[in-house]
N, C-alpha and C positions, 0 to 999 in steps of 0.2 A: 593527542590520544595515542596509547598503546595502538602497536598492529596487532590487526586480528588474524595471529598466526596461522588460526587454523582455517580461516578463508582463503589465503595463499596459499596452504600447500596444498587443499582442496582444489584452487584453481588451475597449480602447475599441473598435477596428479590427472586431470581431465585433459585439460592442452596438451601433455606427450597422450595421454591416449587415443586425443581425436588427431593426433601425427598432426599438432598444428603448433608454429613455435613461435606464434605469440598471439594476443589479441588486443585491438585497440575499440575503445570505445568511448561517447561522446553521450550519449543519452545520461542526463541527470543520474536518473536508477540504476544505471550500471556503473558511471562513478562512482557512485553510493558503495555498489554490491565490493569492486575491485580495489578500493583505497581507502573507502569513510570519508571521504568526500563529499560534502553536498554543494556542489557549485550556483553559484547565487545567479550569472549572465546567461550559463549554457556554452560559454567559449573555454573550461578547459576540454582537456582530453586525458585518460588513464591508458599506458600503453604497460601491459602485462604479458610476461615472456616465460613458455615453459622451461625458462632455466634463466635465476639472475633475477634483479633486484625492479620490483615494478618502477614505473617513471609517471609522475602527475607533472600536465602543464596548465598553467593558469595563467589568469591574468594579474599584474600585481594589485590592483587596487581591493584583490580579495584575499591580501596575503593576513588578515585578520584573522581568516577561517584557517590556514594552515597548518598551525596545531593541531586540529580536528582531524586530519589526516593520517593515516596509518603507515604513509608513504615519506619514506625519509627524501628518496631524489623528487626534489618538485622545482622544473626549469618554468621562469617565470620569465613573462616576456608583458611591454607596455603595448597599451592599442587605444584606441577611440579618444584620443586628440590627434589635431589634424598632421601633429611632426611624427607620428608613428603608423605601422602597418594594421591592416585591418586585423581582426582575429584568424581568419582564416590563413592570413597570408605569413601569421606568425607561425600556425599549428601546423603549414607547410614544410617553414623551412626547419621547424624545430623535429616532425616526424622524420624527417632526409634525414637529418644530423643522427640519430638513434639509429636510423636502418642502416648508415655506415656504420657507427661504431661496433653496432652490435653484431655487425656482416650478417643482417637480412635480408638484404635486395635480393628477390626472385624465390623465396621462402612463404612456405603456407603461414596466411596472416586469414586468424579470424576480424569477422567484421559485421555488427549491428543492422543484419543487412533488412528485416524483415519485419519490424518492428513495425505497429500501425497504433496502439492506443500507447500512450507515455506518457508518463510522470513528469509535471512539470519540474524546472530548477526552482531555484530561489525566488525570483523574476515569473509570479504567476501567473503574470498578465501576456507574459511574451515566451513561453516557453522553445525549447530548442531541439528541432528534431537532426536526426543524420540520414541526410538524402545525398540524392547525386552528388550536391560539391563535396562533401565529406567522404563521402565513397572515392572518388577521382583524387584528395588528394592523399588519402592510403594509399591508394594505388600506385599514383605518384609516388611516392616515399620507397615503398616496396617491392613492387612491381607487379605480375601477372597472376601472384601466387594468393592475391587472397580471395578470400571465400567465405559464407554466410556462415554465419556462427550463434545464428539466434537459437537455438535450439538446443545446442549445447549452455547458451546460458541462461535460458530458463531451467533446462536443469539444474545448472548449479545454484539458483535464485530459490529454487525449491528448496532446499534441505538448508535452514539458517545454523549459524553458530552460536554456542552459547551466549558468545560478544555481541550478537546481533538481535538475538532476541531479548535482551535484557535492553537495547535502544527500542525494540520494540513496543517493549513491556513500559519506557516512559513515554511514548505516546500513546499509550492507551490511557494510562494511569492522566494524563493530562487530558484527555476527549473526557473521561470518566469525570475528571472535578469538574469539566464545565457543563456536564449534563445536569448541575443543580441549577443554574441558570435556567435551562429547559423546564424544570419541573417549576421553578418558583416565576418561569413569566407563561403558562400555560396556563392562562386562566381568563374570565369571560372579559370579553372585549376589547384584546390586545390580538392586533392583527400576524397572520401566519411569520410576515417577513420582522416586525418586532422581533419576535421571538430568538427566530433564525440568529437576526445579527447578536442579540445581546448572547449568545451563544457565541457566535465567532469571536467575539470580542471578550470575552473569556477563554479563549483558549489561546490569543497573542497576549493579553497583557498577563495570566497567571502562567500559559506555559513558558513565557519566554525567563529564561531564567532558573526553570526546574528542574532538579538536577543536573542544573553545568549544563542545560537545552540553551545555543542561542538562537532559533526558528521554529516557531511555532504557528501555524496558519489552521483555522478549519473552513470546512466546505459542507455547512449546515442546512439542508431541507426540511422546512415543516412545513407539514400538510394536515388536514381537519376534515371534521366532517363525512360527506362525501366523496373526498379528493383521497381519503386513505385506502377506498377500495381496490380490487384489482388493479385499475387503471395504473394507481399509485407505484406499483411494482414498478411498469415500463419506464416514467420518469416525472420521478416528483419532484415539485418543481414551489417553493414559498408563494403566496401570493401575498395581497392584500385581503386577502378576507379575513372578516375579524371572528374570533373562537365561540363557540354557542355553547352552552349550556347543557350538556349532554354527549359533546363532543369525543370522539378521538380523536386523540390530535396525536400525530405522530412524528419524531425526527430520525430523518437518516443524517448520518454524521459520518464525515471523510476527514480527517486531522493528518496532517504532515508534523512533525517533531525531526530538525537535521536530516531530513530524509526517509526520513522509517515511518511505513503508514499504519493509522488504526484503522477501522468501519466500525461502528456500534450504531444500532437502533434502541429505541425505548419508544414507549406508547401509551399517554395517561389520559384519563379523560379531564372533561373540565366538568367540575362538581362531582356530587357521588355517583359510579357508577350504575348501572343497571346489574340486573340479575343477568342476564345475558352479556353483557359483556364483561363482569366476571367469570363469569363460565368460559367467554373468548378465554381471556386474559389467562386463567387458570389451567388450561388447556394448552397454551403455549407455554405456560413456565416449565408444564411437567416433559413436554417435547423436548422442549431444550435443555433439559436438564437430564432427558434421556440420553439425548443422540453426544453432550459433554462428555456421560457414564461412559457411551459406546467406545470412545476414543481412547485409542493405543496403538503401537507401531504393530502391523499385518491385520489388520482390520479395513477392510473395501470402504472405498468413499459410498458405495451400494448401503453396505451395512450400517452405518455414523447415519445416512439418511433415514434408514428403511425405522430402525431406534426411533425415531421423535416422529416421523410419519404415521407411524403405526397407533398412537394413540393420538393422534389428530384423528383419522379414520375412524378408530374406535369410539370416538366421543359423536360422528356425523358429522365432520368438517373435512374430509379426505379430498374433497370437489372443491373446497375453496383456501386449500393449500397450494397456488400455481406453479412455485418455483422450486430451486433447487433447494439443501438444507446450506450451504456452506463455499465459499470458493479461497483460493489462495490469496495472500497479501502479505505485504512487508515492503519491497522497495517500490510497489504502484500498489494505490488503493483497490485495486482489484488484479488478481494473476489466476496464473489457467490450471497450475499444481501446486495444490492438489484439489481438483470438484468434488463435491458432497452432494452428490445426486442420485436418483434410482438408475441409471445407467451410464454411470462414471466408470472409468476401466482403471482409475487410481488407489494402488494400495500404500496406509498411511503407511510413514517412516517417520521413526527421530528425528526433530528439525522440523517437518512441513509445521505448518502455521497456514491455519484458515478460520472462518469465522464460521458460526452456528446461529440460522437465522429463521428459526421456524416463522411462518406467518395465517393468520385466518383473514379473511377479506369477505365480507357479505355484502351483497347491494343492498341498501338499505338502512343499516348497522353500519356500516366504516370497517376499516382494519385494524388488526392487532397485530407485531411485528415485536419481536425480542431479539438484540443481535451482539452478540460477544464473539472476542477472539480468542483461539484456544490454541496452544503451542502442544503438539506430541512431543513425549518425553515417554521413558521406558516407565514409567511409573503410569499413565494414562497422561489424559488429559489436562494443562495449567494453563485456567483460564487469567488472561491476562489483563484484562476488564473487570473492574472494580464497580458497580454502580446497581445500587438497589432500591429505589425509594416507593415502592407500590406503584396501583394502579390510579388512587385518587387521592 
């Protein structure tokens, strides 16, 4: 893969301003952000220096994915058979070697210090975070001079590049073809976790392969019934119950493609709707279709909320809209820039990328839930979620 030039120079351009000359990073998502890397174990590392050529270390049994890299130096070291060194003790000696060459021992080094919710690697099941031993052996390599740098790279995680959001735009476009799954197993007497998986299971065998994708994974929750109400929001979770007749049934959807995340919701019932929950359902498409219109670069995450709120409340659903309109995404299924909320202090820019997720929740009734991702551009809003099939 081409480097994404303008992620580099975006990245050097912040490092000399945060007087920091270099940063290493080992969380999946910030491989992702600083190379195009998506590392499959958790054991490389991308070390990025505000002046000079980035360095990815890996291991070689993933020198498959190499290509995919935007990073031309990529030292490759063998591990986990018993005649070679652990991971750790390779990303040791190999960070030493780069702090000499590049005479940074005792130099401000950024470092992944703060991170708490992560984006898995390849390896879903086992993901890999950087704690103490990865702190200590920066430190080691470097010395006394490094310093937490999470904060500098969520900002820079915040504003994508064109390169980036066009990885973006094919996993949406891949969560999007596999929500026809959702709609066509959404029907009576096929239980929540059915559903769910013959979803997952469309977006690894159609995504993998779509456009030049080789990882495709989803993280499918469908809920029904009574389980789409409020509650739902805090954490919906498939079961076994099987779909009624009348039902909302809803799916939140979390889709990984090479590392670049989608979130989409959709909400149909099983059979014809009612009059009321067409009215739900009609009610949030004009929401969300408002608070889309709202979007453009100097417009308050306030504002993009207050758009599709406003006529929730107008319609008598204002008390059972609970959350926000919108949060940040792209290299983890959820980020914190930019919020779409009534008390968000975030104004959009070019670049941010977040989702639009009005919802009505009734005891009683069930939920209705609409959720597309939407990339600011100087033009407004390019929604990058493809998927329209009604409500029944």
């Amino acid at each position: 893969m081409p480097a994404d030039t303008e992620r580099f120079r975006r990245t050097r351009e912040a490092l000399q301003a945060a007087k920091l000359d270099a940063v290493v990073c080992r969380l999946a998502e910030n491989v992702v952000l600083l190379s195009g890397y998506y590392p499959m174990v958790g054991a490389s590392v991308v070390f990025f220096p505000a002046e000079g050529e980035p360095i990815l270390l890996a291991p070689r049994f993933e020198q498959e994915y190499f290509p995919r890299s935007g990073v031309t130096d990529i030292r490759v070291f063998d591990t986990w058979q018993n005649r070679y060194p652990l991971p750790n003790d390779n990303l040791a000696r190999l960070l030493g070697q780069i702090a000499d060459e590049r005479k940074l021992k005792g130099m401000r080094i950024g470092f992944e210090g703060s991170f708490e919710a992560i984006a898995p690697n390849g390896m879903i099941g086992e993901p890999t975070a950087a704690g103490a031993p990865t702190r200590k052996i920066v430190g080691d390599a470097f010395g006394d001079g490094v310093v937490d740098a999470t904060d500098l790279l969520y900002e820079l995680r915040a504003l994508k590049t064109p390169m980036e959001i066009e990885k973006l735009r094919i996993a949406s476009e891949v969560a999007s073809l596999s929500l026809r799954a959702f709609k066509e197993q959404a029907v009576e007497g096929r239980r929540e976790v059915e559903v769910a998986a013959a979803v997952d299971y469309a977006i690894t065998v159609d995504g993998t392969g779509y456009k030049g994708a080789r990882f495709a994974r989803g993280f499918a929750q469908v809920t029904s019934g009574a389980a789409t109400t409020a509650g739902n929001w805090n954490f919906p979770t498939a079961s076994d119950r099987k779909l009624e007749r009348g039902d909302f049934v809803m799916i939140e959807l979390g889709c990984v493609v090479d590392g670049y995340w989608s979130d989409l919701t959709r909400t149909v019932t099983v059979g014809k709707a009612s009059n009321q929950q067409r009215e739900i359902y009609d009610t949030i498409k004009a929401a969300h279709a408002a608070s889309i219109a709202a979007v453009r670069p100097g417009a308050s995450g306030m504002e993009v909320d207050l758009a599709g709120r406003a006529i929730i409340v107008a319609a008598g659903y204002g008390d059972a809209f609970v959350h926000h309109t919108g949060h940040g995404i792209g290299f983890r299924y959820h980020e914190p820039i930019p919020f779409v909320a009534p008390h968000s202090p975030h104004v959009l820019a070019e670049g941010h990328v977040h989702s639009v997720e009005p919802g009505i929740y009734l005891e009683g009734v069930g939920g209705c839930r609409l959720e597309d991702i939407v990339a600011v551009t100087a033009r407004g809003g390019d929604t990058l979620s493809k998927t329209d099939f009604g409500l029944d």
